[in-house]
N, C-alpha and C positions, 0 to 999 in steps of 0.2 A: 373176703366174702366166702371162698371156696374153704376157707378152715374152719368159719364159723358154721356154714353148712356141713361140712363133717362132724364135727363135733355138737351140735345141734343133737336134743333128746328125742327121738322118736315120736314119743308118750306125746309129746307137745307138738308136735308138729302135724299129729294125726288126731286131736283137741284139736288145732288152729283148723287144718281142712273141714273137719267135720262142724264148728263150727258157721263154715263160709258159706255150706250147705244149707246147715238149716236156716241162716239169711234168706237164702235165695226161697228156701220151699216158703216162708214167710212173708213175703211180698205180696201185697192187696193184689189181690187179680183184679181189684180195677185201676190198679196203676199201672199193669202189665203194656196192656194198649198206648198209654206215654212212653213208658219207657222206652219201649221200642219200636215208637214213629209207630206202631200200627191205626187202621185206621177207626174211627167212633162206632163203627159199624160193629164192632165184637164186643160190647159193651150194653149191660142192662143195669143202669143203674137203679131206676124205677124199681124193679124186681129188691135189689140190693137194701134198697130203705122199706120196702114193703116189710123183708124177713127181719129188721131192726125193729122193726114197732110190734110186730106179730112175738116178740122174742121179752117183751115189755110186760110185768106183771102187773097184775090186777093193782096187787099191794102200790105197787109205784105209781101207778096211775091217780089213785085215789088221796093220795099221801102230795100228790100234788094239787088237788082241786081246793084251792085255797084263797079265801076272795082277799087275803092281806097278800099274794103276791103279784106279780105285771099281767094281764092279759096281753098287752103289744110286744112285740118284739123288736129291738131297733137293728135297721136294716141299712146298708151302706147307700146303695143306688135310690131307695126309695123312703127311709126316714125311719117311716113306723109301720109294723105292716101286723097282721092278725095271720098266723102261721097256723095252718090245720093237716092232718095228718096226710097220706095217702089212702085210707081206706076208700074216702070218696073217686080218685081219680078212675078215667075211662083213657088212659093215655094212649096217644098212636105209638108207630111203631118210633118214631122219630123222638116223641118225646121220651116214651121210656128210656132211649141209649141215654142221652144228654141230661137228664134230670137234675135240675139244680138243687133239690131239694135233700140230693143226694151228695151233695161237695158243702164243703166251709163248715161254719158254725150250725147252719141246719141241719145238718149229719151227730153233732155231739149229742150224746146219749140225752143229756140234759133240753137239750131243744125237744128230741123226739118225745118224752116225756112230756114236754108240756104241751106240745100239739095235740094231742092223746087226750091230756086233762083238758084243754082249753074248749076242746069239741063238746066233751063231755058237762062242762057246766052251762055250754048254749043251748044245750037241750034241759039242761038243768031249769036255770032263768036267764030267758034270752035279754030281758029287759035290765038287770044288774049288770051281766056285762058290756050291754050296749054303753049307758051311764060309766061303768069304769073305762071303759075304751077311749071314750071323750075325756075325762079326765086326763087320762093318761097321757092322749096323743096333744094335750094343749094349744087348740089350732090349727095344729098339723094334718095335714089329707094322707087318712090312713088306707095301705095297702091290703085292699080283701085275700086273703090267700098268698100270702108272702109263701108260701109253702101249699102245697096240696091242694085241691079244689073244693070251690064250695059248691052248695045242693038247692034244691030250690024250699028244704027241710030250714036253710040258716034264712030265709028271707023273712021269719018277722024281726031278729036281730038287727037286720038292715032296714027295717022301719022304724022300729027302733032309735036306728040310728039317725036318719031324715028327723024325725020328730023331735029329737033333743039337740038336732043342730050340729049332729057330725056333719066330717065329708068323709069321702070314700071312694075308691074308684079299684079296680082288678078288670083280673080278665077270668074266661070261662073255655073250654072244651067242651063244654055238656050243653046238646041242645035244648033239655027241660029246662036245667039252670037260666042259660039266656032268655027261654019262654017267659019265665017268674021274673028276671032281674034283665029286662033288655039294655040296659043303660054299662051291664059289662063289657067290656072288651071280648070278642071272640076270636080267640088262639086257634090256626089252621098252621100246617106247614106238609109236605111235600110228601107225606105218610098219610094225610086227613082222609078216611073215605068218601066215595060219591055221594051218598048221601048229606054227607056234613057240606061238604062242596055247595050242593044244591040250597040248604038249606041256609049259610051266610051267601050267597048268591041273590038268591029271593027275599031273605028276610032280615038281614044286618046290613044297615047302612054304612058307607064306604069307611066313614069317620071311626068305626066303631070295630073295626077287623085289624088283626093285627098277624104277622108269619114268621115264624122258623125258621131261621133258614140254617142250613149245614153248608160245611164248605163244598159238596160236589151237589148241590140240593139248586136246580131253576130260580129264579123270579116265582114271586107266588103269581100263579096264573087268574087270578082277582085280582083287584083292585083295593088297596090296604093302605091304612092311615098309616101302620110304620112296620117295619120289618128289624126282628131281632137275631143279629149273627149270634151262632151258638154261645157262649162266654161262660165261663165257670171257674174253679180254680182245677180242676179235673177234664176237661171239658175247655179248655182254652184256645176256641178254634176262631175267636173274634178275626184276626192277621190275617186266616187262612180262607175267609167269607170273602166273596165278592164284592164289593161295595155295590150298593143300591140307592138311588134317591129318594127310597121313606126309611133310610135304615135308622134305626135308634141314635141319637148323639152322643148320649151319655156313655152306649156299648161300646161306640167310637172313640170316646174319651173325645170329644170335640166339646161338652159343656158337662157339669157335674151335677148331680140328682135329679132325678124325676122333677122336684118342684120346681125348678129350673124351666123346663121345658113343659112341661105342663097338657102334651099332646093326648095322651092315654089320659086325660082325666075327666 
């Protein structure tokens, strides 16, 4: 080894370092945080997918609102679900680190694209794509918001939906939203302000609250039909969560898909 390191060319050996370098300066700084055991707390993913959509051209947008392609998107935990951008969310400080909207296949340029269009033709004709949505989800209880939040702007889509005999079920962080659509799910976790506090306190029924939780993050201090340990493929802190007796099952991996369990619906 000591001759082949002598004789070894420079040129190339100062290529391999320089190389190994620009690896490292290449590294998603949102892997950095895994990499190196650090903890979710240095992480905005939120922000991350915001500058991906904001980065998305007009032309691309438009080049996709196309009623011969899928409005649903299929979803591993939940089947089928209707994937909408981030311009709508109001995230806490909790949801922005962990944002799933921001790991897997919702991340590929291609998803973000279509969230983008998909938005954009519910404002187009909410009642088309209601009718394609049924189509599409054949049966199946579609997920509001596989992605991003919805506004109380999507609620004749979801009459829409009622009226031709979908089902549907999501959740909400927006208390206009919940005002217009009470039958959501409302997402608190350990970052929520007092105000939001008060507000599923007073006005969402137990069955209908759901919480966040992070691995150094309390019991939500309500009362919640289920509570969701972080999970992600970025964001992998399921192990590292407490267990709780409303925690999800499916996050637990103790039963498979939403339909399964059927609690959130």
């Amino acid at each position: 080894h000591r001759k082949n390191a002598r004789n070894a060319n420079p040129m190339k050996i100062h290529t391999l370092v320089q190389g190994a370098k620009q690896f490292v300066l290449y590294i998603p700084c949102f892997l950095l945080p895994v990499m190196t055991n650090e903890p979710y707390r240095n992480t905005n993913l939120y922000q991350r997918r915001l500058e991906k959509e904001n980065r998305i051209s007009e032309s691309d947008i438009e080049a996709r609102m196309r009623w011969d392609m899928p409005i649903l998107s299929t979803n591993a935990k939940c089947s089928v679900s209707l994937d909408l951008p981030m311009t709508h969310c109001i995230p806490t400080a909790a949801c922005a680190q962990v944002c799933y909207a921001s790991q897997g296949q919702q991340f590929y340029r291609n998803s973000v694209v279509k969230s983008l269009a998909i938005d954009r033709l519910i404002e187009q004709d909410a009642e088309h794509v209601a009718r394609k949505m049924i189509d599409e989800a054949a049966g199946r209880n579609i997920r509001i918001a596989g992605s991003g939040e919805i506004t109380p702007k999507h609620a004749p889509l979801l009459s829409y939906l009622n009226q031709f005999g979908g089902s549907w079920w999501g959740f909400t962080r927006r208390i206009d939203t919940h005002r217009a659509l009470p039958s959501l799910m409302f997402s608190t976790d350990a970052t929520s302000p007092s105000e939001t506090m008060k507000y599923v306190r007073e006005e969402v029924p137990v069955n209908r609250r759901s919480y966040l939780r992070r691995p150094d993050d309390p019991p939500s201090p309500l009362e919640v039909a289920v509570t969701f340990p972080v999970h992600g493929s970025v964001t992998n802190y399921t192990n590292k969560t407490p267990r709780h007796e409303t925690d999800c099952p499916v996050d637990r991996k103790e039963m498979e898909g939403c339909w399964n369990c059927k609690r959130c619906y």
